[in-house]
N, C-alpha and C positions, 0 to 999 in steps of 0.2 A: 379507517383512519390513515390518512397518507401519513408520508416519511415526515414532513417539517411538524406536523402537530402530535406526531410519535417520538417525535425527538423531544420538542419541548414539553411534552408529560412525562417521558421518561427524566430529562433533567429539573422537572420539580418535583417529580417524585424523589428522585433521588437526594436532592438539596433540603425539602424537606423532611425528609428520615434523618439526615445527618443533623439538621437542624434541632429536633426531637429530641432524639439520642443525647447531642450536647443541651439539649434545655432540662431532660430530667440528669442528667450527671451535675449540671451546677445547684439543681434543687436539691438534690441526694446530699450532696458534697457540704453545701451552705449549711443543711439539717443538720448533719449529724454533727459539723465545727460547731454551729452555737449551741448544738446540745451538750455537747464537750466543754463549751465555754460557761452553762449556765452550772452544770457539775464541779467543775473547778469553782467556781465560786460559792456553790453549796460546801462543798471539802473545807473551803478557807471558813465559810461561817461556821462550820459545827467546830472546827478547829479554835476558834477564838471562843464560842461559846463555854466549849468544855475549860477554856481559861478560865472564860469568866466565871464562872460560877463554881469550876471545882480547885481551881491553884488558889481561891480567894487566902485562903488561911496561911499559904505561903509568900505571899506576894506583898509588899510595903502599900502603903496607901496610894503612893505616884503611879507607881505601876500599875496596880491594880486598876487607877483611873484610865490612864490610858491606854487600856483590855476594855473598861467600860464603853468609852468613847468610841473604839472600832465596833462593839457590839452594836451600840444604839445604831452607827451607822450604815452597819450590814444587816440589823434585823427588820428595821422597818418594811419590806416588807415580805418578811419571813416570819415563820413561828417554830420554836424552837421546843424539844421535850428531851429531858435526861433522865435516864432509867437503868435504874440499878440492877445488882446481879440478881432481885426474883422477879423484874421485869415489873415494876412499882414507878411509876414519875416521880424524881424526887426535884426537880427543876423546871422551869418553863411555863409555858399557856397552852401547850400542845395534846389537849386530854383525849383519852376515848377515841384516837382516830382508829377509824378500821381498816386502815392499810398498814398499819404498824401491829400487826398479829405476833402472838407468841411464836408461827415460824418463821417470820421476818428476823424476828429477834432470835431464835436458833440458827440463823442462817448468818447472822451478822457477826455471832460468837464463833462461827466457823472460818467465814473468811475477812473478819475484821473491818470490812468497808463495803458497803452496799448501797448501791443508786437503783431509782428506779420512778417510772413515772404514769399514774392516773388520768383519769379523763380531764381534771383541770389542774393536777398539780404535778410538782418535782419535787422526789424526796430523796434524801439523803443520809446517810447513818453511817457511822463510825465507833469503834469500838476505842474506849478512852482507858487507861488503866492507871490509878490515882491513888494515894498511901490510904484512904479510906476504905478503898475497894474497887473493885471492876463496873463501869459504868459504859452507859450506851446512847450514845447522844445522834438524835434527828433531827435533819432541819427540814420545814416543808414550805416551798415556796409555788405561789399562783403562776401556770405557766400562759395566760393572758398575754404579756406583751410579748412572748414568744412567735406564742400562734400568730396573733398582727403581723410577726415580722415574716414569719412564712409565708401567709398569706399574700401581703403585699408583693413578694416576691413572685411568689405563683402566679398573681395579675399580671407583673411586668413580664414575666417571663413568656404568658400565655399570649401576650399584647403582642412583644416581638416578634414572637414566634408567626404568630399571625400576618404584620404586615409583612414581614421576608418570607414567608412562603405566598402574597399576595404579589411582593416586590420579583421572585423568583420566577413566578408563572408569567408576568407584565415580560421582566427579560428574557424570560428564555423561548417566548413567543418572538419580540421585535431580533433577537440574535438569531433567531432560527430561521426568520422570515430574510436578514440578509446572507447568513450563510447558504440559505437555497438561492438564488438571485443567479449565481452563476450556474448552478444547476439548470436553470427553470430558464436562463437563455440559452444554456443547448439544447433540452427540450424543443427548445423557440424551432432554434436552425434545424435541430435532426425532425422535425415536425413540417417542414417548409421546404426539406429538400425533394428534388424532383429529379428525372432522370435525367434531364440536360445540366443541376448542376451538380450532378452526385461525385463530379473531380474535381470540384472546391471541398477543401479541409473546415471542420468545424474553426471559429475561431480562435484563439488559445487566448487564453484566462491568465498564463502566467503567475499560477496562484502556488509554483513547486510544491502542488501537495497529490493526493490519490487523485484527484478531478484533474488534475491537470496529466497524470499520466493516464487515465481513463479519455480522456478526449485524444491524448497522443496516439490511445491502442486503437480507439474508433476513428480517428483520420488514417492509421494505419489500413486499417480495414476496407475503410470508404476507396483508400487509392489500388488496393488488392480487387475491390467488387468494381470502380470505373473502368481498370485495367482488363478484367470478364470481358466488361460491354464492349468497350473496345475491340476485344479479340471479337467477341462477335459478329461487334458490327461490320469490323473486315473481313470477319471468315465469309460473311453472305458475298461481298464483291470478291472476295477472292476464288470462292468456287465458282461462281459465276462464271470467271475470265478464265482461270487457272484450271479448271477440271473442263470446263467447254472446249477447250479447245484440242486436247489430248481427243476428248470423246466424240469431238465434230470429225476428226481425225481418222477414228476409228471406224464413225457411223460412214460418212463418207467412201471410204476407200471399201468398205464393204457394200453398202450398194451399189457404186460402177461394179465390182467385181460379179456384182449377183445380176446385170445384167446379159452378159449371154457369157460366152464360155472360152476360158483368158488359160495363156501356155503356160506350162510351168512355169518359168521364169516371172512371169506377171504374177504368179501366184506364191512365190515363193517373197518376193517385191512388198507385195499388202500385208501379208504374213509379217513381214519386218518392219515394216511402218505399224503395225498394229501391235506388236513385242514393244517398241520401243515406247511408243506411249503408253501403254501398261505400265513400262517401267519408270515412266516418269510420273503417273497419276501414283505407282506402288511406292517412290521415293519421296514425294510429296505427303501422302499419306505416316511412312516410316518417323520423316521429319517431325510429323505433329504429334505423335505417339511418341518421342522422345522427346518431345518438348514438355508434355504435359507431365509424364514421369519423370521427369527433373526436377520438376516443381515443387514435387511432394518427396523425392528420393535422399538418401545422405548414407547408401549402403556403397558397399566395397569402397570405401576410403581406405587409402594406403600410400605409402611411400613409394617416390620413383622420380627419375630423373625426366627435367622438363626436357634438357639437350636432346636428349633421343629421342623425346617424341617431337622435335624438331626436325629431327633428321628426315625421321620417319617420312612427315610429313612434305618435306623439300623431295624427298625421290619421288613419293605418292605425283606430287604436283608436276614437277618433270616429265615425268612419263605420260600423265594423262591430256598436259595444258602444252607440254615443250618450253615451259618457260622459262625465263632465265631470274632463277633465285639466290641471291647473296646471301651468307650466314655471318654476322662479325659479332663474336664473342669476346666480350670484355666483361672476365669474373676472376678474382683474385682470389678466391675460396673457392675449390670447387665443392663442398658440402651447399654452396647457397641453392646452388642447382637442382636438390632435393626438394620436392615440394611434393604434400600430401592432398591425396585428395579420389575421386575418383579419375584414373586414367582413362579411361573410351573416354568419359565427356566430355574430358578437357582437351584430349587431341581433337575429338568431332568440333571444337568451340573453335580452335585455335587453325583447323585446315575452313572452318568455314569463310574465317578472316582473311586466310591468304590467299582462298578461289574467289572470293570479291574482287579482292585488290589485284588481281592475275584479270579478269573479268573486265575489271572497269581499268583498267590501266594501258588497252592498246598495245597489249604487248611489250610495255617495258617492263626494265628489271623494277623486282621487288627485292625490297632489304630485310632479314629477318635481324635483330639487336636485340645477343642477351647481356646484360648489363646490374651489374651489381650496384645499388644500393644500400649502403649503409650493411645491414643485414641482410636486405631484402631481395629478391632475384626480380628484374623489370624487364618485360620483353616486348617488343617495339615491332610493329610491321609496318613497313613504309613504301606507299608505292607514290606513282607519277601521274595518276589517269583523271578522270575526270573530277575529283571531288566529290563533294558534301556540300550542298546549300544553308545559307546559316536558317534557311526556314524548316527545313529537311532535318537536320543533325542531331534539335532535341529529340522528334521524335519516328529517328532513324530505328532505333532500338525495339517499337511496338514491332507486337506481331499483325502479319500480313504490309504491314507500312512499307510501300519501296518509293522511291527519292523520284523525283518529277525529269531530272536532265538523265535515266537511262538507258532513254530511245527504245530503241528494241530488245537489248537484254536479256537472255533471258532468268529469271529467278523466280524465287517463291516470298519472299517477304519474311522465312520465318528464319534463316540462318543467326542473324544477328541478335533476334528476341532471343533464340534459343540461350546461343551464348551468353547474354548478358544475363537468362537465368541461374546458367551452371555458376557464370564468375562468379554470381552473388554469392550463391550457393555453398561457394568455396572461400566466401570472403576475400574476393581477388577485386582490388580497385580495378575498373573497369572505363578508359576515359577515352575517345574519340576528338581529334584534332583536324579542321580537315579548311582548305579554301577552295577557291575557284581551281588550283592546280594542285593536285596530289591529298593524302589522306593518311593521316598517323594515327593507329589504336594502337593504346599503351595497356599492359596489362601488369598490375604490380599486383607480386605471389606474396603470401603473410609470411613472415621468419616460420622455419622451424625448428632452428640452432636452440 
């Protein structure tokens, strides 16, 4: 049984039960009121009968008639018996019935008022106490039109019941069948999708309920799994270029050397040309092992001043590039300058920024800008070099992706994917500003005040 006709059995079942439940409480209910209703009117006839026939000697003749007149018109169709204290009918038409037993009649002398009711009748008895003597009056009435009315209830009741639990299952199929609708079109899409369009988002429903965050979690997902492909499919061109060339490198300078027999100095020469591409296939490598542990990481968070690993980071760059780096601080709080988070990954985020901009800049100055917002600490590198193409700049950020105007360059493509996974990571807005001259990445730190 699928979900839409598990749904609409369970909501006619359910409707149905409730339906039930209030069909026999209004039979229950209805029963036992007009059984209540036929007893009080039994109460009131034996009450007028015991008038009639036992206050006769007291009562003027007016009166007396009109005790008559309620009799005749409450007895028709009742029978009435009054029995005195040895249990003899001294009144009525009501003889020999055998539901009015001597312990009826003991039981009536005990608690004065007794109802009770037969396969076709209601019977009634009250204890009457009269200057004659103690007497005990029954009234018995046909419960016939009773039953009819029961009955007739129970038809309607069993009728309604019937079409609403037939009306229930009719709508709780056609609602079920639109309520899946949107379901059964993402179905459609996540059924239809293929590998070339697996970085289009299912469409959104806009329906602010579960489905609508469940399609949000699975377009989340989809753009986490295209983003995989992606890295895949540039990790194949990227080893390709990026590791060939280190190891042509290597193979290279090692078979001229293996050709005949080279002085020290030439040997000491390959030996350093082969060190250093090691060390750049072992920093390449390093790079992608912290990339990928970022990804899944959120250990050693803690507090620390961004300033200084600015600093840090301005001497690091000096010494290694000679270049000429400005720092202009404008913070009026220095508490904003604290910012939480992991420290290596945010200095390794933050120097990979400003060997780009050292890199692609020709040698001019680079500006670093730490800058208060509101609460918030913004920090700004700004160089002069060749830009960002606006076809380049969405997707500057993937990994292995480098920019088409770098010429010769040399890089790895994974600096800036890295980064923009720690900033995530870190909840650091993360935005890239860039034209045909120069390149400004902003990075805004979340409060921690």
């Amino acid at each position: 049984m699928n979900l839409r006709n598990r749904l609409a059995f369970i909501t006619s079942l359910i409707f149905g039960v409730i339906f039930s439940v209030a069909a026999i409480l209004i039979y229950w209910t209805f029963y036992k009121s007009s059984e209540r209703s036929v007893f009080k009117e039994l109460e009131k006839t034996c009450l007028i009968t015991g008038i009639y026939y036992l206050e006769k000697d007291e009562q003027s003749g007016e009166k007396h008639n009109e005790f008559k007149i309620q009799f005749e018109n409450l007895i028709h169709r009742s029978r009435v018996a009054i029995y005195d204290a040895t249990g003899k009918v001294r009144f009525g038409d009501l003889m020999h019935d055998q539901n009015i037993s001597a312990d009826r009649l003991n039981q009536l002398k005990k608690s004065k008022k007794i109802s009770f009711q037969s396969t076709n009748h209601f019977y009634y008895g009250m204890y009457y106490p009269d200057n004659q003597g103690d007497f005990y009056v029954f009234v018995k009435e046909q419960n016939s039109e009773f039953e009819n009315q029961i009955n007739r209830l129970l038809a309607i009741l069993v009728v309604v019941l019937l079409a609403a639990w037939t009306s229930i299952v009719v709508l709780a199929k056609v609602l079920s069948k639109i309520a899946y609708r949107p379901i059964k079109r993402v179905v459609e899409e996540v059924r239809n999708k293929e590998i070339a369009t697996i970085h289009q988002p299912i469409s959104s429903i806009d329906s602010g309920d579960e489905l609508q965050e469940l399609v949000d979690t699975y377009n989340a997902l989809l753009s986490r799994v295209s983003e995989t492909f992606a890295i895949q499919k540039n990790f194949v061109s990227y080893v390709s270029h990026e590791f060939r060339t280190p190891l042509t490198a290597i193979s290279g300078t090692l078979e001229v050397f293996s050709q005949k027999e080279r002085s020290p100095e030439e040997y000491q020469r390959a030996t350093r040309i082969a060190l250093e591409n090691v060390d750049a296939l072992e920093d390449i490598l390093n790079n992608m092992l912290i990339l990928t542990e970022a990804r899944n990481s959120t250990d050693f968070f803690q507090q620390f001043r961004l300033d200084e690993v600015v600093w840090d980071i301005v001497s690091q760059c000096q010494e290694e590039y000679l270049a000429q780096i400005d720092v202009d601080l404008q913070v009026r709080n220095p508490d904003v300058l604290n910012v939480k988070g992991n420290e290596v990954l945010i200095q390794l985020s933050i120097l990979n920024i400003v060997e780009n901009a050292i890199k692609y800049s020709g040698n001019k100055p680079v500006l670093i800008r730490l800058e208060q917002v509101n609460e918030r600490l913004n920090l700004s590198v700004i160089d002069q070099g060749i830009g960002i193409s606006a076809h380049d700049l969405p997707l500057i950020i993937q990994t292995f992706y480098r920019g088409k105007n770098i010429g010769a360059t040399k890089g790895s493509g994974i600096g800036l994917s890295l980064a923009s996974v720690i900033f995530k990571q870190h909840k650091v807005d993360f935005h890239i500003e860039s034209n045909s001259q120069g390149t400004t990445v902003q990075l805004l730190f979340p409060s921690i005040l």
